[in-house]
C-alpha positions in Angstrom: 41.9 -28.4 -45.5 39.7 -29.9 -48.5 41.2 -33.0 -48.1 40.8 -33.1 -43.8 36.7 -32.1 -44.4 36.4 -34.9 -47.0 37.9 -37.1 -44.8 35.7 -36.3 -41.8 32.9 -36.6 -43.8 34.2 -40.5 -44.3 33.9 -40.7 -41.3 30.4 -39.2 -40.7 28.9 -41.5 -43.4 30.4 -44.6 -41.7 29.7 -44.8 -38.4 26.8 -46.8 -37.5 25.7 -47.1 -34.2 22.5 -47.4 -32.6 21.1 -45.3 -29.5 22.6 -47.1 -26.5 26.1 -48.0 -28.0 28.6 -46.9 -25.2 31.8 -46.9 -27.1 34.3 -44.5 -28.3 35.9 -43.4 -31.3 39.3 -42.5 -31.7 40.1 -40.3 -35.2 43.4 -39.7 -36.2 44.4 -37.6 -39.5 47.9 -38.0 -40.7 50.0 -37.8 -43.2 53.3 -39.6 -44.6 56.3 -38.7 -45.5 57.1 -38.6 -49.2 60.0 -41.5 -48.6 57.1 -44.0 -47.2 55.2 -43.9 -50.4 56.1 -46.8 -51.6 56.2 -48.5 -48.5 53.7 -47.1 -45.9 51.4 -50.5 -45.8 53.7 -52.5 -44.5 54.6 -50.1 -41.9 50.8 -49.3 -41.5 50.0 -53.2 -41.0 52.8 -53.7 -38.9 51.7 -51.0 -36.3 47.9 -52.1 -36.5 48.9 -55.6 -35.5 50.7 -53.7 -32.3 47.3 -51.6 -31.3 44.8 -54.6 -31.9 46.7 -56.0 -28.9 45.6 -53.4 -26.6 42.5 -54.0 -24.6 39.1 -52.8 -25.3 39.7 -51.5 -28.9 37.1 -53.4 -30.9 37.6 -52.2 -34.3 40.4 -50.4 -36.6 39.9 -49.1 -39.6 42.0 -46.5 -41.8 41.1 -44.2 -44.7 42.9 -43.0 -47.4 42.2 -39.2 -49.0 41.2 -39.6 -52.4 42.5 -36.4 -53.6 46.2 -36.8 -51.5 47.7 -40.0 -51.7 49.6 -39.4 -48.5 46.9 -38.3 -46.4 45.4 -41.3 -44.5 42.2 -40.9 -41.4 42.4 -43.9 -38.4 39.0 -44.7 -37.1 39.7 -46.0 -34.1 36.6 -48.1 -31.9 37.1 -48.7 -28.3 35.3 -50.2 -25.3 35.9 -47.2 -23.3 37.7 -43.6 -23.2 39.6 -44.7 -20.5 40.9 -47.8 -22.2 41.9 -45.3 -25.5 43.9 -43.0 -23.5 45.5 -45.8 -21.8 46.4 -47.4 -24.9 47.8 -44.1 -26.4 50.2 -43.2 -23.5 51.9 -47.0 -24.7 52.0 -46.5 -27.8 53.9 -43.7 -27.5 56.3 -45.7 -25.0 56.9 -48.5 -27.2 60.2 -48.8 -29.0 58.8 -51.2 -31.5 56.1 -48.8 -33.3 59.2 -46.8 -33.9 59.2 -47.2 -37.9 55.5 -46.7 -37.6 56.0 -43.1 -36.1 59.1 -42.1 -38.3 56.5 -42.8 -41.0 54.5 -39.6 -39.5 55.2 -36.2 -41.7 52.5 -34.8 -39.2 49.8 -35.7 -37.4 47.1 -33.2 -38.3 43.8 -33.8 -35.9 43.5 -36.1 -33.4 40.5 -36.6 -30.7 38.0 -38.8 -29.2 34.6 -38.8 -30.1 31.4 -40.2 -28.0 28.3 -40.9 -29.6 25.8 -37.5 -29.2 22.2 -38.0 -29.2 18.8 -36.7 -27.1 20.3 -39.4 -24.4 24.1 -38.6 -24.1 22.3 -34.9 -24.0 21.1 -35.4 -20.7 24.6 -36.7 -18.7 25.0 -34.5 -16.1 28.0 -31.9 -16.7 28.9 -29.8 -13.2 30.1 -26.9 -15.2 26.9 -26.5 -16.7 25.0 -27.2 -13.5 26.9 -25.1 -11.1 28.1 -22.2 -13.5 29.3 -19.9 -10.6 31.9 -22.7 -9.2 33.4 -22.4 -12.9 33.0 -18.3 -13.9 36.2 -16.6 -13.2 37.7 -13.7 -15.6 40.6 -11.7 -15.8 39.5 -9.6 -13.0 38.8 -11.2 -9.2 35.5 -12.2 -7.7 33.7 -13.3 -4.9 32.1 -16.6 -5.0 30.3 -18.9 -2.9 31.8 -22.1 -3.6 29.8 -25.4 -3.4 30.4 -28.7 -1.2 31.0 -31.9 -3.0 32.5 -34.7 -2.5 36.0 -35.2 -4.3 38.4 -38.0 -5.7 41.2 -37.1 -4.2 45.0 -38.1 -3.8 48.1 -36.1 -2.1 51.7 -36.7 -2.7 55.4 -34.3 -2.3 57.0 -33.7 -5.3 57.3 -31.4 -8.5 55.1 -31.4 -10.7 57.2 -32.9 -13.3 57.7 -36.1 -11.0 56.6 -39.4 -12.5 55.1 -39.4 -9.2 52.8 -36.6 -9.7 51.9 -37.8 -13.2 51.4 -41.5 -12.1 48.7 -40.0 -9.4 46.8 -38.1 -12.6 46.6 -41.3 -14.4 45.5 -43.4 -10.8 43.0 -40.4 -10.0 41.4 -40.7 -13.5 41.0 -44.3 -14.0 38.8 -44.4 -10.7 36.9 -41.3 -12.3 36.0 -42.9 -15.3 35.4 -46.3 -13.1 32.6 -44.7 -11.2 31.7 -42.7 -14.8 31.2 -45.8 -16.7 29.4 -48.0 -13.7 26.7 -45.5 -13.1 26.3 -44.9 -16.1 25.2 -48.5 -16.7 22.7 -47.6 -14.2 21.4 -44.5 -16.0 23.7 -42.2 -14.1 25.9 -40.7 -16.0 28.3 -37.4 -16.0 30.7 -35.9 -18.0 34.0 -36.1 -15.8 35.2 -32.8 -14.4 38.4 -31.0 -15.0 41.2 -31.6 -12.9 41.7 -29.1 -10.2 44.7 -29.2 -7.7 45.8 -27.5 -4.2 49.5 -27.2 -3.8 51.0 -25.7 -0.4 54.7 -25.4 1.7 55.3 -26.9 5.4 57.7 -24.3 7.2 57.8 -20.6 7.1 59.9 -20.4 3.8 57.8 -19.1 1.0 56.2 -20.9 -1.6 58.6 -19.7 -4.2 61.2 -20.4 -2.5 61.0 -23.7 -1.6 62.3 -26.5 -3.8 59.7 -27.8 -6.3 60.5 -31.4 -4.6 59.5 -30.1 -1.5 55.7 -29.0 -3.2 52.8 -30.8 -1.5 49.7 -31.2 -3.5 46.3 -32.7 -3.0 45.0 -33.8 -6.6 41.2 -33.6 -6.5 37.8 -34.1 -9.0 34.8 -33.0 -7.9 31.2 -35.9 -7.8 28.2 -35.5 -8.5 25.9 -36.0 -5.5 24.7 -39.2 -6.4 27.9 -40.5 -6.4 28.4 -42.4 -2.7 32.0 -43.7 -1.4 31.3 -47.5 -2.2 31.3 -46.5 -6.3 34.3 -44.9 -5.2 35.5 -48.1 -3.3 33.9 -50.5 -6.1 36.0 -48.2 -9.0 39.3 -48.7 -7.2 39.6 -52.2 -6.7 38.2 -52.7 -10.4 41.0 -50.0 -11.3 43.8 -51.8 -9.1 42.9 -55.7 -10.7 43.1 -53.7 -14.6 46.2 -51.6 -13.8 47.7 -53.2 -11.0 48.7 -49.9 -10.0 49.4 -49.5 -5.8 49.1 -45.9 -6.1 45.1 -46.5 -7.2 44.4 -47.3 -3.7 45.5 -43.9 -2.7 42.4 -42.7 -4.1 40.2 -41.0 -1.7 36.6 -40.3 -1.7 36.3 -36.6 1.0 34.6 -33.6 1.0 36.2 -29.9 0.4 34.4 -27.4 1.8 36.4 -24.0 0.6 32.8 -21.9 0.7 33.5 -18.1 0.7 36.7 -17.8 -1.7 37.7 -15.5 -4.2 39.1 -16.5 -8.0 40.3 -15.6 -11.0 41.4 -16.7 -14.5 44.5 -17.0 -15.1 45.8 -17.0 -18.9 49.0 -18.2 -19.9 51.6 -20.9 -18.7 51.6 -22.3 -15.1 55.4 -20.5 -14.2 54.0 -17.7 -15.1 50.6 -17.1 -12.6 52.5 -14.3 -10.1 51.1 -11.0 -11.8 47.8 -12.8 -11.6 48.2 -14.1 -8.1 49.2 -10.6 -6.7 46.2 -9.1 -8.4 44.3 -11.7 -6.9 45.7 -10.8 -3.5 45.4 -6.9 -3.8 41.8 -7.9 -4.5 41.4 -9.7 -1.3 43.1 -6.7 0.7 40.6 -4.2 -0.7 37.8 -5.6 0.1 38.9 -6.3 3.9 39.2 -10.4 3.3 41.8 -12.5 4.4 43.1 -15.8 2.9 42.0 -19.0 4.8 43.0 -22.2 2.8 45.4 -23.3 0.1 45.9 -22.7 -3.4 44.0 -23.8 -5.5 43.8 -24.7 -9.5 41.4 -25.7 -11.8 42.8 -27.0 -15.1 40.3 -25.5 -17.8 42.9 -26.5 -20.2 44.2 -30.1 -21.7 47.9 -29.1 -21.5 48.7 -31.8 -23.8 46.4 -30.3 -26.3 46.9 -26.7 -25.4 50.2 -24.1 -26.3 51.4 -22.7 -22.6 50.9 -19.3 -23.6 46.9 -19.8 -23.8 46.4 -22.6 -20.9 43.5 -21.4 -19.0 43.6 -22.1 -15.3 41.2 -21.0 -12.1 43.0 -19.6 -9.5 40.9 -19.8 -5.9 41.7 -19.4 -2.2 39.2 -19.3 0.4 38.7 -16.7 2.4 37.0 -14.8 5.5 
């Protein structure tokens, strides 16, 4: 732990930016295995000329612990979030970093980092603005949900389809478009979480149906000043970057849900029955009847987070 704080502080004493720098920084702690130590810098340099390939990184820069001679920090530099995420789903698809991560003993923090000041301070954030649309607990409760206009994109398929996953990554590069080209204009928002409604056709229960037979409707809440040709603008921009067709699935529509009930649901997404059917007795008691689909909100990064504490909202409409 000494050795991870006097890294961070490395870090904190070498990053020099000014008040309107945009960029984002990528930190990795690590360490290497005992068989690299005589060997790790050519693996190192090797991997480094891989990543300076990507586009948008701008600078690279890696720290070693003065106190643990295996313990190294990246300082990563990038154009964008966006562009960092992107470039760390292919690394991690790339056969030829392979030495490069056999090198890993473990990988002990890893995050992105925006610069925080009195301006990044005043980005709008949705779940501080609209606090009700976000407060659910382990018991149910009425809410009056606002209207907004979503992102939004609808497939069939599990959820462990490459199809689903390539419509998270299409969904999010038009999020951070809009994000990053209003912000230019002195607009900017922190990006909200993911939410999703999933829903049967047919009179066979939802658990019952096969998981490719699952629809879903993928969507991400605007702000209000967001209008559908930033929308329009982000997608094209996102389709000549990626080159992706399913980016131009991206919608721009309201969802207007209003009276629904909700709850937090704690724990791993197989596992949301006992929470659904005290959800439900809820609804009963107090005389309401469901009128509109399921509906989640991803409160957890379930790439960051262990399945037994993934926090999820858990909202139908109702009347």
């Amino acid at each position: 732990m000494k050795q991870l704080i006097t890294l961070i502080l490395t870090l904190m004493t070498t990053l020099a930016v000014t008040a309107t720098e945009t960029t984002t920084y990528e930190l990795v702690v690590y360490r290497i295995k005992a068989e690299y130590k005589d060997s790790y810098d050519e693996v190192l340099n090797e991997a480094r000329e891989h990543i300076m390939k990507f586009p948008g990184i701008i600078e690279h820069q890696t720290f070693k612990s003065s106190e643990d001679e295996l313990l190294f920090m990246d300082l990563v530099k990038w154009n964008s979030l966006e562009e960092a995420r992107d470039a760390a789903q292919k690394v991690e698809q790339m056969m030829e970093l392979a030495p490069f991560m056999a090198a890993f003993e473990e990988i002990k923090f890893m995050d992105h980092f925006e610069l925080f000041n009195s301006e990044t301070m005043n980005k709008l954030d949705l779940s501080k603005t609209d606090k009700e649309y976000y407060l659910a607990k382990n018991e149910p409760r009425i809410v009056n949900v606002k209207n907004y206009n979503y992102l939004n994109i609808s497939g069939v398929s599990a959820p462990e389809d490459p199809i689903f996953n390539s419509a998270i990554e299409a969904i999010y590069a038009v999020a951070y478009g809009v994000k990053f080209s209003l912000k230019e204009q002195n607009k900017d928002f922190v990006v909200p979480k993911m939410e999703a409604q999933w829903w049967v056709e047919g009179t066979q229960p939802f658990e019952q149906t096969p998981r490719n037979e699952w629809h879903w409707n993928i969507v991400i809440p605007m702000p209000e000043f967001v209008v559908k040709a930033d929308v329009e603008e982000a997608v094209q921009n996102a389709i000549a970057k990626k080159g992706s067709k399913q980016i131009s699935e991206v919608e721009f529509k309201p969802l207007n849900e209003g009276k629904s009930i909700q709850i937090l649901h704690i724990g791993s997404y197989e596992e949301e029955a006992p929470t659904l059917e005290k959800l439900f007795t809820f609804a009963a008691e107090q005389g309401l009847e469901v009128n509109g689909k399921h509906h989640e909100i991803y409160i957890s990064d379930p790439r960051k987070t262990a399945p037994e504490n993934l926090k999820t909202i858990l909202r139908y409409p109702v009347k």
